[in-house]
C-alpha positions as CSV (number, residue, x, y, z in Angstrom):
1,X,67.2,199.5,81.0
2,X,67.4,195.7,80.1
3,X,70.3,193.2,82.1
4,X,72.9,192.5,80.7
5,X,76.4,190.8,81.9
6,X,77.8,193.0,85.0
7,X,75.1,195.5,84.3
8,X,72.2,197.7,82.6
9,X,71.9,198.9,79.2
10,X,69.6,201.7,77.7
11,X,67.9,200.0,74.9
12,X,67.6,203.5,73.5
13,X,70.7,205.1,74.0
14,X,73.1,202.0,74.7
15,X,74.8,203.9,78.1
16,X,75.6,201.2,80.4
17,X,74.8,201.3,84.8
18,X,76.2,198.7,86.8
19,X,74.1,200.3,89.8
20,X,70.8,201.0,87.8
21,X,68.9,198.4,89.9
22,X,69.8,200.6,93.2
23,X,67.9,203.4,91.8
24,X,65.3,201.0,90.8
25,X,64.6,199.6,94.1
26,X,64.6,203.5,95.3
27,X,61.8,204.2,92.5
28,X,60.2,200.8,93.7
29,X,59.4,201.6,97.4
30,X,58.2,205.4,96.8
31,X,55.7,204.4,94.3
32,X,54.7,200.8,94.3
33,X,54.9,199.5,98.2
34,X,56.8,199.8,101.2
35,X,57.8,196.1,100.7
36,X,59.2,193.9,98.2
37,X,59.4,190.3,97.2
38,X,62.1,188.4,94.6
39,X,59.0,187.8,92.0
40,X,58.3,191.7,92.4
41,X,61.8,192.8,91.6
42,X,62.1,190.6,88.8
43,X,58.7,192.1,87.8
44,X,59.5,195.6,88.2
45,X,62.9,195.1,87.1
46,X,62.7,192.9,83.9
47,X,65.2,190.1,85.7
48,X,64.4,186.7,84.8
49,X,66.8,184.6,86.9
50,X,65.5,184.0,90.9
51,X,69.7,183.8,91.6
52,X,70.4,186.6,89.8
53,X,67.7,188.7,91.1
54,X,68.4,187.5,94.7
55,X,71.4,188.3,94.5
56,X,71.5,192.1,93.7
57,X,68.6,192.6,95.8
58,X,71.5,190.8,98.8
59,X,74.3,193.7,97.4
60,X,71.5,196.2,98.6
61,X,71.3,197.8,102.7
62,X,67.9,196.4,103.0
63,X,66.3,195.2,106.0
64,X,64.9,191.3,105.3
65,X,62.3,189.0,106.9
66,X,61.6,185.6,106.3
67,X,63.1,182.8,104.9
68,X,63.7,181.7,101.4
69,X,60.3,181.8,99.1
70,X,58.7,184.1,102.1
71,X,61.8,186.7,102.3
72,X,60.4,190.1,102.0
73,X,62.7,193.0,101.5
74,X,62.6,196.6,102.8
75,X,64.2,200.0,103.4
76,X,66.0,200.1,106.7
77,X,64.7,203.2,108.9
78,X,67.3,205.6,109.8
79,X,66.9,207.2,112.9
């Protein structure tokens, strides 16, 4: 999926997600790490903007720590 204006597009297939990074972010803690940076997202997800990759990691239910350059991101435990 590549990035495109309020969305995703399959490069292959040309179907459009305006949620595909949620699933991504899913995909990113059970294989990569139980925590996430804004550099790693934009990594993992292809993003090249810090603002636009900081935002839809905000849109996300995640639990953060740290300020600014040093914000970590996380899934919140549900009890």
């Amino acid at each position: 999926m590549k990035r495109m204006k309020r969305g995703w597009s399959c490069s292959r297939c040309g179907a459009r997600d305006p949620l595909a990074h949620e699933f991504a972010v899913r995909e990113y803690f059970s294989l990569v790490g139980s925590v996430m940076t804004n550099q790693e997202f934009r990594r993992f997800c292809g993003v090249e903007s810090v603002f636009v990759a900081s935002r839809l990691l905000s849109q996300l239910d995640l639990k953060t720590s740290g300020e600014r350059k040093s914000r970590k991101y996380e899934l919140k435990n549900n009890d």
